[in-house]
N, C-alpha and C positions, 0 to 999 in steps of 0.2 A: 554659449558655453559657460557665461560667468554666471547669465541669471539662473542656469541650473545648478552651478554649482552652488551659489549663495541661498539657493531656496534647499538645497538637499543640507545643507551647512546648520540652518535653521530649525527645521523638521528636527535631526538628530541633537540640539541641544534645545529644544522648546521640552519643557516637563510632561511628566502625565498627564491628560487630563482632569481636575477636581470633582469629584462627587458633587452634586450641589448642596450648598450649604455649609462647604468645609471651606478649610481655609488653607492655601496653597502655605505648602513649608516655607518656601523664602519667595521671590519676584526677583525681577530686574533692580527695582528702587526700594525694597524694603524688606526689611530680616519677616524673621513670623513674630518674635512679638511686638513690633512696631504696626505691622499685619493687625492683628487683637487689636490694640491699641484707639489704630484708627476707626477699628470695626466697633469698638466700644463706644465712641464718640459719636459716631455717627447713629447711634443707635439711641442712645441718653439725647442727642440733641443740643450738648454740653459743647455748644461754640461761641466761645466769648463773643459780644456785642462790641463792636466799638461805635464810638459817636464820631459822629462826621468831622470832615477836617474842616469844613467851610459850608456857608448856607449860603446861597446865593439867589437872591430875588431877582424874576424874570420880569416880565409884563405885568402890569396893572391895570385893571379894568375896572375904573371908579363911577358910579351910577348914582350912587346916595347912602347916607350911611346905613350898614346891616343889607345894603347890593352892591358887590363887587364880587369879584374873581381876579382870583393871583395865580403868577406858578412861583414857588418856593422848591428851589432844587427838581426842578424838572414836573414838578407836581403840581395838579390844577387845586386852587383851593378855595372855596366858597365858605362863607360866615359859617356853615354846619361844619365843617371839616376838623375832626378830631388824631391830633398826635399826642402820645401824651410827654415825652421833653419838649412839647412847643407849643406855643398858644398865641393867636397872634392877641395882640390888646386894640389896635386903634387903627382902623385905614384911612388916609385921607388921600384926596387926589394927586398927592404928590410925593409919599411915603407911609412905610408900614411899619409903626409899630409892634415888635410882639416880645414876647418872654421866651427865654430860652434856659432848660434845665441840664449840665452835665452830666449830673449824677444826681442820687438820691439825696445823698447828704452833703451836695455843694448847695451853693447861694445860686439863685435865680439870675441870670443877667439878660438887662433888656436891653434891646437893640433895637435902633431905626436905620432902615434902610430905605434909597430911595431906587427906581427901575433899574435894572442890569448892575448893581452894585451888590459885590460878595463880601460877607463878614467871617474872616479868617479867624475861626475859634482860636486857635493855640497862642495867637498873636492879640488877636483883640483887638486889631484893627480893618477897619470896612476899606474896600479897594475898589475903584471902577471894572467892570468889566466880569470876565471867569477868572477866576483863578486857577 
């Protein structure tokens, strides 16, 4: 009796349904021009980037220089592997080297890090482990 009543409850306050392509007057969580809003953004593609809180180097697989394979935050990365805030500089069998970019118009900072050690950007200091 109650799940018919909570479903007949529902029905009678759920809106009309939308034409497609319009945009519902208001929602549960959002007025209509919050509505627009969103629909704009998502439309432009206009969602800020942000840069990682920390980079953390996994395994290192050293063979010789210009063969190796790293993961860097979860990511398999061979001597071709292009990011462009990241570049590694130098792998050696016991640490890697790379350059790391903020932003466009910050200063470069390089970091060595050696297996399973994460470099906390905000702090700027490298930590055993995940952070």
């Amino acid at each position: 009796m109650k799940l018919r009543l909570g479903l007949a409850l529902a029905l009678l306050l759920m809106p009309a349904a939308a034409q497609a392509g319009e945009i519902p007057a208001a929602s549960l969580f959002f007025t209509a021009p919050e509505i627009r809003k969103i629909e704009t953004l998502n439309a432009t593609g206009a969602q800020k980037e942000t840069a990682p809180a920390a980079l953390h180097l996994g395994a290192v697989l050293y063979y010789g220089p210009g063969d190796w394979v790293l993961w860097l935050d979860n990511q398999r990365w061979v001597p071709g592997t292009y990011r462009a805030d990241l570049r590694i500089v130098d792998v050696k069998p016991g640490e890697v080297h790379f350059r790391w970019l903020a932003s466009a118009n910050a200063e470069p900072r390089t970091v060595t890090l050696r297996a399973y050690q994460t470099y906390n950007v905000a702090t700027g200091r490298i930590v055993e482990g995940r952070q």
